[in-house]
Every structure is written in structure tokens, then in C-alpha cells.
Chimera marker file (.cmm) of the C-alpha trace (Angstrom):
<marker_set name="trace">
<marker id="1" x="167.768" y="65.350" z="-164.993" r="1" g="1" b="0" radius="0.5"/>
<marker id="2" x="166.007" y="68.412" z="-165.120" r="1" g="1" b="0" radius="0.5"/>
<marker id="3" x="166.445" y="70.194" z="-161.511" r="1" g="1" b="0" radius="0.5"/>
<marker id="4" x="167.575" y="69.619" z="-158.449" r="1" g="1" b="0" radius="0.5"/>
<marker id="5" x="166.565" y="70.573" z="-154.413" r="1" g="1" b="0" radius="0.5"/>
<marker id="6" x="169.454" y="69.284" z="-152.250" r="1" g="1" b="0" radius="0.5"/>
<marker id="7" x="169.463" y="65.571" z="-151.634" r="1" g="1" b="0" radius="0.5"/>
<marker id="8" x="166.654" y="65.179" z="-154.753" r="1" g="1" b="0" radius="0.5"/>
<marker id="9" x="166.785" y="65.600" z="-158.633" r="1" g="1" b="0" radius="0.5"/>
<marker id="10" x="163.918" y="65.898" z="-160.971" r="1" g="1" b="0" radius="0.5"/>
<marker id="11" x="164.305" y="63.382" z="-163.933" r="1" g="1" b="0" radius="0.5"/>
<marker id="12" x="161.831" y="63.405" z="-166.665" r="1" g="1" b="0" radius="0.5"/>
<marker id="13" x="160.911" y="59.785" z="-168.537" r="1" g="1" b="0" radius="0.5"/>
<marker id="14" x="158.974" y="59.563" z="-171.164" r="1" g="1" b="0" radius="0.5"/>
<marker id="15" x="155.712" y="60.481" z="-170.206" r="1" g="1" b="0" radius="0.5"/>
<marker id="16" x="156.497" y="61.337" z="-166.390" r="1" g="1" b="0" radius="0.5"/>
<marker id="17" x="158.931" y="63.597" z="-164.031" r="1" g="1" b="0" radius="0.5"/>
<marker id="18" x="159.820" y="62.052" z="-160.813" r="1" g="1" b="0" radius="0.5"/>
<marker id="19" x="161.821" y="62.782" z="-157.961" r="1" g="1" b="0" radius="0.5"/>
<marker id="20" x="164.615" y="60.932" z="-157.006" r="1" g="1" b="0" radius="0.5"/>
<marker id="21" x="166.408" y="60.468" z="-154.191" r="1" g="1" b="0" radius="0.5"/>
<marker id="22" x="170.165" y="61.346" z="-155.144" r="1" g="1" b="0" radius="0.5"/>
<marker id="23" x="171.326" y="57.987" z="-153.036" r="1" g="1" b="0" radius="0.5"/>
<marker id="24" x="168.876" y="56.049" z="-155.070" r="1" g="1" b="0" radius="0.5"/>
<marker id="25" x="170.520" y="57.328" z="-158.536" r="1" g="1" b="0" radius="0.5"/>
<marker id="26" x="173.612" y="55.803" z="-160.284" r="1" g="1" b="0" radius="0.5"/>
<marker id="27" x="176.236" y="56.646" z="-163.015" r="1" g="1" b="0" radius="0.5"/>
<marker id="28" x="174.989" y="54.810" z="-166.492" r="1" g="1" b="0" radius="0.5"/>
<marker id="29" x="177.217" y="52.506" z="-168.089" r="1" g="1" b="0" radius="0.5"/>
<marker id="30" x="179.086" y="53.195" z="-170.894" r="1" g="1" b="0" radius="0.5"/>
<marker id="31" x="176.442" y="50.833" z="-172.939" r="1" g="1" b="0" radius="0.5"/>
<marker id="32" x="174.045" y="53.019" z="-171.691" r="1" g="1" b="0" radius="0.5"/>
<marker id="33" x="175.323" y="56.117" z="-172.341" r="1" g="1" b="0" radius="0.5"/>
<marker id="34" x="175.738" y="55.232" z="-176.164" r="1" g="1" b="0" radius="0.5"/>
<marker id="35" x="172.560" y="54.175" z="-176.555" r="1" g="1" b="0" radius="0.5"/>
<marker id="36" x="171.386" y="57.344" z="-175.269" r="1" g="1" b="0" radius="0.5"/>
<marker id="37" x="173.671" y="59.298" z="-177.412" r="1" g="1" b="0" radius="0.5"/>
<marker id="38" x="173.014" y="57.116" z="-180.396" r="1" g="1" b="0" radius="0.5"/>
<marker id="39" x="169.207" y="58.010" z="-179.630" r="1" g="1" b="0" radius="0.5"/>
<marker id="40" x="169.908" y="61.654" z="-178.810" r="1" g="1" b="0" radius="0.5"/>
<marker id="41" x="171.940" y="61.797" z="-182.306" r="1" g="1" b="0" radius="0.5"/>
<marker id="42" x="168.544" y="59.765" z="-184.204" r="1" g="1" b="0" radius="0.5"/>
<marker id="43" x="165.910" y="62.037" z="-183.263" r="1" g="1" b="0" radius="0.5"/>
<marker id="44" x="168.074" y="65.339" z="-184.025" r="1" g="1" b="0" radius="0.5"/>
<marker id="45" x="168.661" y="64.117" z="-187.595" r="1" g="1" b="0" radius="0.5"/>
<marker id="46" x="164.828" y="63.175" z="-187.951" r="1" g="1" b="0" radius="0.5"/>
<marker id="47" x="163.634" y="66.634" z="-185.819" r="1" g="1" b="0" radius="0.5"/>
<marker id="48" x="166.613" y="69.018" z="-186.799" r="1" g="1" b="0" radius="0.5"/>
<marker id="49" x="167.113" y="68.976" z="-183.595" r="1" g="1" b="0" radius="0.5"/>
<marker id="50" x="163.733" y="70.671" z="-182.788" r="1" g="1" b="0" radius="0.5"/>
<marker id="51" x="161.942" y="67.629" z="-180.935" r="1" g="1" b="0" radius="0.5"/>
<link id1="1" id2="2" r="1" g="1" b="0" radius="0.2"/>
<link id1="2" id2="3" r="1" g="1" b="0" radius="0.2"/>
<link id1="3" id2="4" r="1" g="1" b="0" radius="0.2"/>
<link id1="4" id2="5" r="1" g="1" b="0" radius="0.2"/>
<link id1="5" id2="6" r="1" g="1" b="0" radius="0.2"/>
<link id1="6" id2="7" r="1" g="1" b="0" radius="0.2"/>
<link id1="7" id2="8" r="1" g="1" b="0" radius="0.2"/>
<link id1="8" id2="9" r="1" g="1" b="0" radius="0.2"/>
<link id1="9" id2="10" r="1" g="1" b="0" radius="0.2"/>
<link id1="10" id2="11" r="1" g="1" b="0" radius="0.2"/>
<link id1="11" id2="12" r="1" g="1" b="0" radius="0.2"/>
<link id1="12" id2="13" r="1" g="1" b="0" radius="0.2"/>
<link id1="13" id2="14" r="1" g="1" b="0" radius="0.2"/>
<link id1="14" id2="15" r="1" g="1" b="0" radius="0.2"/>
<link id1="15" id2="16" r="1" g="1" b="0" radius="0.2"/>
<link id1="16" id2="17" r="1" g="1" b="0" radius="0.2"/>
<link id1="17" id2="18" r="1" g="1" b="0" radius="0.2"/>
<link id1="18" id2="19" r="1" g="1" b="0" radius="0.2"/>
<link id1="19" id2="20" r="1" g="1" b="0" radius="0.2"/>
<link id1="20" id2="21" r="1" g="1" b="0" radius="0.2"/>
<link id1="21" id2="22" r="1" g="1" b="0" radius="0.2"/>
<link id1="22" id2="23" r="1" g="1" b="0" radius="0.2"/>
<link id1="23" id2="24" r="1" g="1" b="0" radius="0.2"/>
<link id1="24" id2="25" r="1" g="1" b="0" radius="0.2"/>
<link id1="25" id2="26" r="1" g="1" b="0" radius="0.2"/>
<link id1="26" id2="27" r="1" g="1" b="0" radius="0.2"/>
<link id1="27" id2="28" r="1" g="1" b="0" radius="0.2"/>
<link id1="28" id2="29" r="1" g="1" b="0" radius="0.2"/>
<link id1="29" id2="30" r="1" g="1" b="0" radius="0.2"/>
<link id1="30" id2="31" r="1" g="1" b="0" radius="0.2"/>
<link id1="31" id2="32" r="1" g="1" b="0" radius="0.2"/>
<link id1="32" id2="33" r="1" g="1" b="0" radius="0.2"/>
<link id1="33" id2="34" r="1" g="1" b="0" radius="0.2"/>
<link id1="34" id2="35" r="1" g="1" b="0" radius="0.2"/>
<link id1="35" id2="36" r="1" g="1" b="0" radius="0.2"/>
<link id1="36" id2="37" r="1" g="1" b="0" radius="0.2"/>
<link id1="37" id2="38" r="1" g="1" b="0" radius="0.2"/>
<link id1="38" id2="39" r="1" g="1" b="0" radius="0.2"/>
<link id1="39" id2="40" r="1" g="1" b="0" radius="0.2"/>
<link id1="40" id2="41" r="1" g="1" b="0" radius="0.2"/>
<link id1="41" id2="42" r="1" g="1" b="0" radius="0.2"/>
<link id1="42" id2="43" r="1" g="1" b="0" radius="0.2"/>
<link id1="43" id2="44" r="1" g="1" b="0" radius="0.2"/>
<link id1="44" id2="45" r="1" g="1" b="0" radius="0.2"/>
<link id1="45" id2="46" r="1" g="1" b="0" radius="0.2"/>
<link id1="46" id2="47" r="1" g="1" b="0" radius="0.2"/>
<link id1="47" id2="48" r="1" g="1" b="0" radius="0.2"/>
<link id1="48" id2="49" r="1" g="1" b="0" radius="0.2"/>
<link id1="49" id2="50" r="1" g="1" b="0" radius="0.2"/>
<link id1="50" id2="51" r="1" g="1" b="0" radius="0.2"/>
</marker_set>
């Protein structure tokens, strides 16, 4: 997420930011969440954490 207005965030993908309705948003999964850590924790190591 990388703002928010009230009721909507702003989420960037890859190649996109969309809004999203807050309602239409839910918590990840805990198999989610480590494979976005486990992503986060790649890239640094290739990037220095510069990416």
C-alpha cells in the first residue's frame, strides 16, 4: 500500500497503482506473507537493498 484517502488505499503492482476500496481488501495469509518476505529478502541481497 502506498497511501490512503479514507475508505480507499493506493496499492502499487507491478507495473500499475490502483485504488482500492478498503472493504474490497483482505489480510494475506501467512503463506502469503512469506512469500512476500522471502521475495522482499531475494531482491535486497541481489540489489543491496537499492531496487
Amino acid at each position: 500500500m502506498i497511501g490512503t484517502d479514507g475508505d480507499w488505499r493506493r496499492v502499487r503492482f507491478v507495473y500499475f497503482v490502483a485504488t482500492v476500496a478498503v472493504g474490497d481488501l483482505r489480510t494475506a495469509s501467512a503463506r502469503e506473507e512469506g512469500e512476500v518476505r522471502a521475495w522482499l529478502r531475494e531482491k535486497a541481497v541481489r540489489h543491496g537493498g537499492s531496487w
